[in-house]
C-alpha positions as CSV (number, residue, x, y, z in Angstrom):
1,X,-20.8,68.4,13.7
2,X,-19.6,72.2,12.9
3,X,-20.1,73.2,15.9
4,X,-18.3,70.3,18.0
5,X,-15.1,70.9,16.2
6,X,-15.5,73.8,16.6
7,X,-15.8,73.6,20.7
8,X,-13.2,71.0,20.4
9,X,-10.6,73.6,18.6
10,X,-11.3,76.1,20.7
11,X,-11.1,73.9,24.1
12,X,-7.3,72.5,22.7
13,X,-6.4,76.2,21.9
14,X,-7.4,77.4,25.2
15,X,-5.6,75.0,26.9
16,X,-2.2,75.7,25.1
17,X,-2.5,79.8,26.0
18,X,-2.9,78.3,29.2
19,X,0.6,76.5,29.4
20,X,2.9,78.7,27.4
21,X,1.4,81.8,28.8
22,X,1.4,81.3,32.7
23,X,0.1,84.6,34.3
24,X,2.4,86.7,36.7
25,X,3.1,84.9,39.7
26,X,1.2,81.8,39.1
27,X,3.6,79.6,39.7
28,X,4.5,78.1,43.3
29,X,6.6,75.5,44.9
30,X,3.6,72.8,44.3
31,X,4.5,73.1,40.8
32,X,8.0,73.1,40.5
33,X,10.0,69.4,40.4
34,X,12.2,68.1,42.9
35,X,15.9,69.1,42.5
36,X,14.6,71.3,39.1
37,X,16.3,74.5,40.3
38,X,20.2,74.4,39.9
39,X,23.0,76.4,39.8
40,X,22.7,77.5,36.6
41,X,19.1,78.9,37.6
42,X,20.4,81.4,40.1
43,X,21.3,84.7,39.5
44,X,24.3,86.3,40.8
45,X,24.4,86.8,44.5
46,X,20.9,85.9,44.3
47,X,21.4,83.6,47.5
48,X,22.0,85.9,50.8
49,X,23.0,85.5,54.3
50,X,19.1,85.8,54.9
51,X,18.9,82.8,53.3
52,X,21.0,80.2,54.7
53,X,20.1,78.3,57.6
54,X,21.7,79.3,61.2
55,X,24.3,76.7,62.0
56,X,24.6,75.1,58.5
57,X,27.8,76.0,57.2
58,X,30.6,74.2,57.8
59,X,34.3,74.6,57.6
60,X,34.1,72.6,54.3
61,X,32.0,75.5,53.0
62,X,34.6,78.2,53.7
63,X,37.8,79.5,51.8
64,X,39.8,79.8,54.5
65,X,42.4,81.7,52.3
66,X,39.7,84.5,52.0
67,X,39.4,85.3,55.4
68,X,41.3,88.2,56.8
69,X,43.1,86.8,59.8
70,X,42.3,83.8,59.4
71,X,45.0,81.8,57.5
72,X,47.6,82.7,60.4
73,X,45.2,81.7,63.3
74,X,44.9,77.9,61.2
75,X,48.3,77.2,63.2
76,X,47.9,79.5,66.2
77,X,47.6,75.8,68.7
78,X,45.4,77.0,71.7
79,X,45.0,80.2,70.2
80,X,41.8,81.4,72.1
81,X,44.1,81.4,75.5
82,X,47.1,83.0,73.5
83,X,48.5,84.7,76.5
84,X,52.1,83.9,75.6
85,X,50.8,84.2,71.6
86,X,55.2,84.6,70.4
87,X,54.1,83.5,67.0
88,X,50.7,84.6,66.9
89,X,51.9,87.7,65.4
90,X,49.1,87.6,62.7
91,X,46.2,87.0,65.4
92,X,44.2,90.4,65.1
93,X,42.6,89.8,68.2
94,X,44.8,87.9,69.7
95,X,43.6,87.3,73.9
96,X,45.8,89.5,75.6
97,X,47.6,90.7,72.7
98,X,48.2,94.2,74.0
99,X,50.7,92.1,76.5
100,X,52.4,90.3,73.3
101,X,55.4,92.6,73.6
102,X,56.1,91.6,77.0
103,X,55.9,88.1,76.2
104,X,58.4,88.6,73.6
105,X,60.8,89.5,76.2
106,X,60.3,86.2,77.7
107,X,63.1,85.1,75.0
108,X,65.7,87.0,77.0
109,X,66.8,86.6,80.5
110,X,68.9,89.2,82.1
111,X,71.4,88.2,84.5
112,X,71.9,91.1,87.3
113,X,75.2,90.9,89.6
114,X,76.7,92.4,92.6
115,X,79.8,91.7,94.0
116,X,80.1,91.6,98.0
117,X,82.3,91.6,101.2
118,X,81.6,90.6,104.6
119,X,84.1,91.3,107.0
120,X,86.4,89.4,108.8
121,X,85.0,88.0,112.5
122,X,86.5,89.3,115.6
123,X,88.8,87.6,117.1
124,X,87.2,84.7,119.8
125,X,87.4,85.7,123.3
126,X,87.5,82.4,126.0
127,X,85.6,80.5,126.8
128,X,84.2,81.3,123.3
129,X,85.5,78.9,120.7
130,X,84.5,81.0,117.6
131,X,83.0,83.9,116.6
132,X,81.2,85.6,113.0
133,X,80.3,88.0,111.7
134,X,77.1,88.8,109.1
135,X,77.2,90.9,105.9
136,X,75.0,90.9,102.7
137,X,74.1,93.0,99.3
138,X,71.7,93.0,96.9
139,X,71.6,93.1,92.8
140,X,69.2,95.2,90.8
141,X,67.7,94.4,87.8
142,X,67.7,96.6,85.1
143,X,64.4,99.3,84.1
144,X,61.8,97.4,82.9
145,X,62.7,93.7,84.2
146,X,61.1,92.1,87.4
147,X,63.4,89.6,89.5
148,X,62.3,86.1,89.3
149,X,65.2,84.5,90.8
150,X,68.5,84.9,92.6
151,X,71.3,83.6,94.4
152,X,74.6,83.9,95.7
153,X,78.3,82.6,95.2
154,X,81.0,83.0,97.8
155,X,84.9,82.4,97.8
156,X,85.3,80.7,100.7
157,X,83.2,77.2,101.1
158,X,84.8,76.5,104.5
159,X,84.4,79.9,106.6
160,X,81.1,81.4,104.9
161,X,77.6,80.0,104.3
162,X,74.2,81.6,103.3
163,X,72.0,83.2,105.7
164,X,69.2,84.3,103.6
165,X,68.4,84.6,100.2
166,X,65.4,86.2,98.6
167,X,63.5,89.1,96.5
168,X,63.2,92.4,97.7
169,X,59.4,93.8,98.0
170,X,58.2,95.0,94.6
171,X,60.6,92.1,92.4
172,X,63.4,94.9,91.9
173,X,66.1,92.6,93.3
174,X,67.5,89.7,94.9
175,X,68.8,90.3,98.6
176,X,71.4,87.9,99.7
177,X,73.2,88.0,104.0
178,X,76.2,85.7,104.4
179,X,77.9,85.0,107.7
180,X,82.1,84.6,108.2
181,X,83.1,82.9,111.0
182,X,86.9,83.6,109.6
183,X,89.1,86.1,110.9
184,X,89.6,87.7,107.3
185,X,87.4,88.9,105.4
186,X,85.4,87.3,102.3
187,X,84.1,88.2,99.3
188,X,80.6,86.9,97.6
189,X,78.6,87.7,93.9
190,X,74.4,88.1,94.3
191,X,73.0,87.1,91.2
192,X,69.7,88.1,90.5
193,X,67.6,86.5,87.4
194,X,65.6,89.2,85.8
195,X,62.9,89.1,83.1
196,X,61.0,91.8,81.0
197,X,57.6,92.3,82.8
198,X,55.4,95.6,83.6
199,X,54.5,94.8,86.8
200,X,54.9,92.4,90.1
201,X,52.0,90.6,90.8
């Protein structure tokens, strides 16, 4: 009888070193409970990049507020084509950013003008019942700006008219030749519409 309560003392005493002192790294996922780790069990930054699942995050799972860059690009509509980005001023890289000064001067149209004479048309000689006479000029724009438009105005509605009317080769101005059938001569305005741009395309 000794010796069975004995064997029974020793088996429950063995059995209790057994569960309060686990030996190193005995114990494995098998053992642990569903949903028993939580967020109190984790150490600082004990969870890395390494760690999370490609593709898992979400936007729900982000501070936007602590991303550099970020918090401005939130508005920036159609931000990855940016190419006229005016108020993506906070994009860093902004597509085509390195043009955003140009764009800017989108907001400003230069108006260019010339003022103009053709001269009067010789007199008609019979049988001939009229006669004419062509002149023209051209307006610059300004260093830095790129015609993108033009036209003419004349003083006299009944005796002149437009002959041509175009940009010169290179978008540096607009080129304008008006005929006078009057035997005085008239004076026009070329307008050319200008904006900032590097270069003619």
């Amino acid at each position: 009888m000794v010796v069975a309560f004995t064997a029974l003392f020793m088996g429950i005493a063995g059995s209790s070193y057994a569960v309060t002192q686990l030996p190193a790294r005995s114990v494995g996922s098998k053992q642990l409970r569903r949903a028993a780790v939580r967020n109190a069990n984790l150490a600082k930054n004990a969870v890395t990049g390494a760690k999370v699942k490609d593709g898992s995050l979400t936007g729900a799972d982000v501070q936007a507020a602590s991303l550099t860059g970020v918090a401005s690009a939130v508005n920036a509509t159609t931000a990855t084509n940016a190419t006229n980005a005016t108020n993506a001023t906070n994009a860093t890289n902004a597509t085509n950013a390195g043009h955003a000064n140009a764009s800017g001067g989108l907001d400003r149209i230069v108006y260019a003008r010339q003022p103009g004479t053709v001269a009067a048309a010789p007199a008609p000689v019979p049988p001939e019942t009229s006669s004419s006479i062509t002149g023209g000029g051209s307006a610059t724009c300004p260093a830095g700006t790129l015609v993108v438009g033009g036209g003419v105005g004349v003083d006299d509605n009944t005796h002149t008219s437009v002959v041509d009317s175009f940009p010169e080769p290179g978008g540096r101005a607009w080129t304008v030749r008006v005929d006078n059938n009057d035997t005085v001569s008239h004076t026009f305005t070329v307008v050319a519409v200008c904006v900032a741009a590097a270069a003619a395309g």
